[in-house]
C-alpha positions in Angstrom: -1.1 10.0 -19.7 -3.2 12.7 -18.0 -5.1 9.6 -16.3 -1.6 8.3 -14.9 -0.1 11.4 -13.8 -3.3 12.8 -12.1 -4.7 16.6 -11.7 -1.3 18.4 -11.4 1.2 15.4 -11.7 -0.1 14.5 -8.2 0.3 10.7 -8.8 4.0 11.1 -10.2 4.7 13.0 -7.3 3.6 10.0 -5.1 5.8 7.5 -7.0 8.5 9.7 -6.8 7.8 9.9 -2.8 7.3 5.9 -2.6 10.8 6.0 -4.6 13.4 8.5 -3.5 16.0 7.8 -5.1 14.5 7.8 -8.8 13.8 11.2 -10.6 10.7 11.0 -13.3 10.9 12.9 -16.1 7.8 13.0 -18.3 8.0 14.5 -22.0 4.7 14.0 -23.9 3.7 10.3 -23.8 7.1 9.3 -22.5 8.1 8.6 -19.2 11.5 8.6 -17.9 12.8 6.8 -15.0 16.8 7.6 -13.5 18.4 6.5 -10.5 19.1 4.1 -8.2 19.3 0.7 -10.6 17.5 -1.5 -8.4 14.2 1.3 -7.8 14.1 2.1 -10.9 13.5 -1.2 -11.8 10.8 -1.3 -9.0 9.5 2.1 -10.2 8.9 1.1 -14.0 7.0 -2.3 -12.4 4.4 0.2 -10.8 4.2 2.9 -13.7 3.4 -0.6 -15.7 1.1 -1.8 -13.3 -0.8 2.2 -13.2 -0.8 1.7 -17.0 -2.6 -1.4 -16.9 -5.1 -0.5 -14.4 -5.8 2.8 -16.5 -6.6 0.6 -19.4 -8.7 -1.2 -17.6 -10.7 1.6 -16.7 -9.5 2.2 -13.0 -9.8 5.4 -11.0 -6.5 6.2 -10.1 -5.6 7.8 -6.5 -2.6 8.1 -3.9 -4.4 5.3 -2.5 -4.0 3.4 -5.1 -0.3 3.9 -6.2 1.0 3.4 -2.3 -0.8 0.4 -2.2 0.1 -1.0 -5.7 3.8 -0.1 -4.4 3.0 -1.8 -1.5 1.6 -4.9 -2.9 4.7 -5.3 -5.6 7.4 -5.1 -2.5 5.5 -7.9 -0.7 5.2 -10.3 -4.3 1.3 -10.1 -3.0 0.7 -10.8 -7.0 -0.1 -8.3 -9.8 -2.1 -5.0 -8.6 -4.3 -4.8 -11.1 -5.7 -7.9 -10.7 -5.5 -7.7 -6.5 -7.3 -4.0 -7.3 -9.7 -4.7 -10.0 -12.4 -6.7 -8.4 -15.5 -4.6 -8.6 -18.4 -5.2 -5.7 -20.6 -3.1 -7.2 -20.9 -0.1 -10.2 -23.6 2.7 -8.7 -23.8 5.9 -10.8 -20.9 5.3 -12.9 -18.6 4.8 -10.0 -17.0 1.6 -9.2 -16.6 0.3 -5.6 -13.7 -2.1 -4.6 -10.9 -2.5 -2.2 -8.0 -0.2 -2.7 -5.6 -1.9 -0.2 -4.4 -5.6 0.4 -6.1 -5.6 3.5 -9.4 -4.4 2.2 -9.1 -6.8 -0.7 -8.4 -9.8 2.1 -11.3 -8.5 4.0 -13.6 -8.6 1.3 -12.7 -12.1 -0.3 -13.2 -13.7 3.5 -16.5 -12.0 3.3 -17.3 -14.5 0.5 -15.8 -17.2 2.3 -17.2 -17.3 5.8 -20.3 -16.8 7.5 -19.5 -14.5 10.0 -16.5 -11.7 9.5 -15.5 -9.1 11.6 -13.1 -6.6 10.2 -11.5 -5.0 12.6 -9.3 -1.6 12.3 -9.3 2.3 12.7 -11.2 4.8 11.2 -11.3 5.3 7.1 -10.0 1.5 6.8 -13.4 0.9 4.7 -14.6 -1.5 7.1 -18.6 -0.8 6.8 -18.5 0.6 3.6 -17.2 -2.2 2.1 -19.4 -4.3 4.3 -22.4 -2.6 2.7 -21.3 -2.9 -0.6 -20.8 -6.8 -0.1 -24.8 -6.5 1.4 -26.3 -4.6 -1.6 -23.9 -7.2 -3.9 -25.6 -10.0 -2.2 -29.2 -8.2 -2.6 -28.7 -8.0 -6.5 -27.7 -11.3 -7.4 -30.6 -12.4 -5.5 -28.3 -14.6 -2.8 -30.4 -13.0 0.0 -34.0 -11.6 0.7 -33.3 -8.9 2.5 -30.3 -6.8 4.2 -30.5 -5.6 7.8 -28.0 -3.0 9.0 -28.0 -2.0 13.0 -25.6 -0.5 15.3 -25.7 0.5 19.2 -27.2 4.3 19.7 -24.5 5.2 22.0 -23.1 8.5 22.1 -20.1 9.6 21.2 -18.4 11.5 24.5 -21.7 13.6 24.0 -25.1 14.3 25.9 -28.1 14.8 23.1 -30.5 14.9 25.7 -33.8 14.1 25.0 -34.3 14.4 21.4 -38.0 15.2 19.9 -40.0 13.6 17.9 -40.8 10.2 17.7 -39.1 7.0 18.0 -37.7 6.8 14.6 -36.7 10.6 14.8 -34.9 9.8 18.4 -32.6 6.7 16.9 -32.3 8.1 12.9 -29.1 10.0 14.3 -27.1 6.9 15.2 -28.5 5.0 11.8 -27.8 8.2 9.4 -24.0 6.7 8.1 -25.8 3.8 6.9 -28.3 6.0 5.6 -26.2 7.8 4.0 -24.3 5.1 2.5 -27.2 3.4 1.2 -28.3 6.1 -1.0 -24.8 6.3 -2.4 -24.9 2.4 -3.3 -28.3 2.3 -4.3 -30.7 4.5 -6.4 -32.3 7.2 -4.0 -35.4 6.9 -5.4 -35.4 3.2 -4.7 -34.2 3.5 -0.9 -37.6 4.6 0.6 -39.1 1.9 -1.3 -37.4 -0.8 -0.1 -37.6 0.4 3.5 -40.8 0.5 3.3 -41.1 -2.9 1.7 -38.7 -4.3 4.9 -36.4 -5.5 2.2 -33.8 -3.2 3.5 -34.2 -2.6 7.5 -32.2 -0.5 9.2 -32.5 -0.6 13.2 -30.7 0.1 16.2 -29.4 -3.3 18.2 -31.6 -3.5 20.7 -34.6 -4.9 18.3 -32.4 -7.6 17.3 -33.2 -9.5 20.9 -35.8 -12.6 20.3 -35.4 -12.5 16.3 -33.9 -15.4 14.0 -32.7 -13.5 10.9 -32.9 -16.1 7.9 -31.9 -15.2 4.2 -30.1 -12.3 5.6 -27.4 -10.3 4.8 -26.8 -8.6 8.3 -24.2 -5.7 9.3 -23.1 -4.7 12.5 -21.8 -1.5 12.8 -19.6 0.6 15.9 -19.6 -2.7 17.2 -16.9 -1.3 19.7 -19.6 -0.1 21.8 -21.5 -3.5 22.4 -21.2 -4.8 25.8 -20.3 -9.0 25.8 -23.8 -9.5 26.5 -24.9 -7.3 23.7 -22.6 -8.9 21.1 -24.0 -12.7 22.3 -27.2 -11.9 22.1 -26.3 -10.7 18.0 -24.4 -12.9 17.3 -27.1 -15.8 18.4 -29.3 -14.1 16.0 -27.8 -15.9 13.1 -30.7 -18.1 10.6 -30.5 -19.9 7.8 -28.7 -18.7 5.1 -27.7 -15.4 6.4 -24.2 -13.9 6.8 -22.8 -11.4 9.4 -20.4 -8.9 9.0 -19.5 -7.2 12.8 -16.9 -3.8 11.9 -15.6 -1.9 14.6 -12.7 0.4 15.7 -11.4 -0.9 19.6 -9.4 2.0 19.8 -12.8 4.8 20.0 -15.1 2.7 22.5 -17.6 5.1 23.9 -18.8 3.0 26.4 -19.5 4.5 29.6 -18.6 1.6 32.0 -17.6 -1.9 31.4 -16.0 -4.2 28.4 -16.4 -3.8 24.9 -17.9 -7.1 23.5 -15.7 -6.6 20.2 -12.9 -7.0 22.1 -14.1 -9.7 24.1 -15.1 -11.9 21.2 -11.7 -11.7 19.9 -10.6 -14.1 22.7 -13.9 -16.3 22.9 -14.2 -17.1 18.9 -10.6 -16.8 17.6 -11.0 -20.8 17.1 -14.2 -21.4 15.5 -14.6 -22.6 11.7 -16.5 -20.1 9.7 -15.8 -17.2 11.6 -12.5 -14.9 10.6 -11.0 -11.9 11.6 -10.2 -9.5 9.3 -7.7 -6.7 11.0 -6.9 -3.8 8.9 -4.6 -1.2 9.9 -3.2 2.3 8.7 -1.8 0.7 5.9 -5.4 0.4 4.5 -7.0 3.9 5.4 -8.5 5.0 2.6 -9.0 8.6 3.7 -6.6 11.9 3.6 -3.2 10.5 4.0 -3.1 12.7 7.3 -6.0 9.6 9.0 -3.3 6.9 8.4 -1.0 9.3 10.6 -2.9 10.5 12.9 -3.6 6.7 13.8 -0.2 5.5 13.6 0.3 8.6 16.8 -2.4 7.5 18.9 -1.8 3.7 18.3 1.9 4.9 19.6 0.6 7.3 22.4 -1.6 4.1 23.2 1.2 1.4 23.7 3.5 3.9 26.0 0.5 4.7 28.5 0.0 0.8 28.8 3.8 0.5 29.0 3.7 3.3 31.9 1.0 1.6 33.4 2.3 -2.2 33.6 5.4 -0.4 34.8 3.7 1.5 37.9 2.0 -1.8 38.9 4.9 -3.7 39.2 7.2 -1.2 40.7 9.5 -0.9 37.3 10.9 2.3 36.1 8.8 4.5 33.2 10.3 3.0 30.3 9.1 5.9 28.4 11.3 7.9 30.1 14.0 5.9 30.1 13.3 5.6 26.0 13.4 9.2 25.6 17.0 9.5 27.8 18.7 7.1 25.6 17.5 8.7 22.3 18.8 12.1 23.9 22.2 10.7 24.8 22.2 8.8 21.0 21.6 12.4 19.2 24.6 14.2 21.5 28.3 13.8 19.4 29.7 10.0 20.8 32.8 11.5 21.8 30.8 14.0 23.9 28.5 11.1 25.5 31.0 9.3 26.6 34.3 11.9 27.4 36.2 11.4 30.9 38.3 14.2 32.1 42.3 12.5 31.8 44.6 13.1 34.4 47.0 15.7 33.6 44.7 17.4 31.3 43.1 19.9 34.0 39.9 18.2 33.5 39.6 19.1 29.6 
């Protein structure tokens, strides 16, 4: 019970948010549902579904029971099967996808050669990537893993940094760094660095390889240019696999086109490639991420809606959105009154 409910009832309290109009009682072992007939059905199908997932040993989060309750509204299937697949146990903690869309994301991993999950920040996109990589490295499916991303800076000017080459670059490569050494054990990292069983490297010493046996991850993909993304993407050997994860919404680009978004368009049609987009719905973060996107995909959409209007000589629709809300919120008979004759004007 203490598993279910969570460090002070913080799980019932989500249940009870995903289900207003149900009141949970809980006395001892017991749990209490009252309400609304039809969500209190729904309600005791996702305190079953929790219960069998604790059973089974699952980690139980607000992640979790949103996404269970999301998963049971769509008939997407059971959640504890959908939630229970395991990629990898490191340390006594189990990685796996938490949402539908990370669990679709990792399953078209296993079915194409070349994925590229697509979505905002805290959507699980490279670590779940990485976890697939080190998955693949322990059952012996690949030789090595090579994990790279563009060293381009984030709105920021480091300058010259010191040191030497490696030193300059380690600052774009440290979240896969870091990431590693939570998958792996620490003490087996360096070694297989060393060893070049594990490379990690910044894009530009892909050019002229052929990567064979290798389970290759692109990350920040966003900030590739076409030509950039091409030239990875031709990479490709024998019995490798490529996962490309990026965010098209935080391109720190300088000048030109992102390649992530340009591949979208060139490879939408091609066998063995898919596209996995994830969205809020699957940030895995503090529930304050998945809002925060959700504004600035909004903020996004109007200043594109401004702009196609000032182009073409329309009126801001933005504007025009925000007048009729304003006139909707005012009383109706107060919107639309008319003086009458004979009334003096009242």
């Amino acid at each position: 019970m203490v598993r279910l409910l969570g460090p002070h009832d913080r799980l019932l309290s989500t249940v009870e948010k995903q289900y207003p109009l149900v009141d949970v009682h809980v006395r001892g072992n017991q749990i209490t549902l009252e309400g609304d007939p039809a969500q209190v059905a729904a309600a005791r199908r996702l305190v079953d579904e929790l219960l069998v997932m604790v059973r089974g040993g699952h980690d139980l989060g607000e992640v979790e029971v949103t996404s269970s309750a999301r998963i049971l509204e769509q008939g997407a299937g059971s959640p504890a099967e959908v939630l229970s697949q395991a990629i990898l146990t490191s340390r006594g903690k189990s990685i796996r996808p938490k949402t539908l869309g990370q669990k679709a994301y990792v399953d078209a991993i296993d079915d194409h050669t070349i994925v590229f999950g697509i979505g905002p920040a805290g959507t699980g996109k490279t670590y779940l990537a990485m976890a697939k990589a080190v998955q693949a490295l322990t059952r012996k499916e690949v030789d090595r893993i090579i994990l790279t991303r563009p060293a381009v800076e984030a709105g920021e000017r480091l300058g010259f940094l010191p040191g030497t080459l490696t030193d300059k670059i380690d600052p774009y490569l440290r979240p896969l760094y870091d990431a590693l050494n939570e998958m792996m054990d620490p003490e087996l990292v360096p070694k297989l660095l060393a060893s070049g069983v594990v490379e990690v490297a910044p894009l530009a010493y892909m050019r002229g390889r052929t990567l064979n046996n290798a389970f290759i991850v692109l990350d920040e993909a966003q900030n590739t240019s076409p030509e950039q993304m091409k030239m990875f993407l031709t990479r490709l050997g024998f019995g490798s696999k490529i996962v490309v994860t990026g965010d098209i919404t935080q391109i720190d680009l300088p000048t030109g086109a992102s390649g992530l978004q340009l591949v979208t368009r060139v490879l939408d049609d091609i066998d063995d490639i898919h596209f996995a987009r994830l969205t809020s719905d699957d940030v895995v973060r503090h529930s304050l991420v998945g809002r925060i996107v959700d504004a600035y995909t909004k903020y996004d959409a109007e200043k594109q809606a401004r702009q196609y209007a000032r182009e073409n000589g329309l009126p801001d629709p933005v504007e025009g959105a925000n007048r009729e809300e304003r006139r909707r919120g005012l009383p109706r008979d107060r919107a639309t009154r008319r003086p009458r004759p004979g009334a003096g004007g009242r």
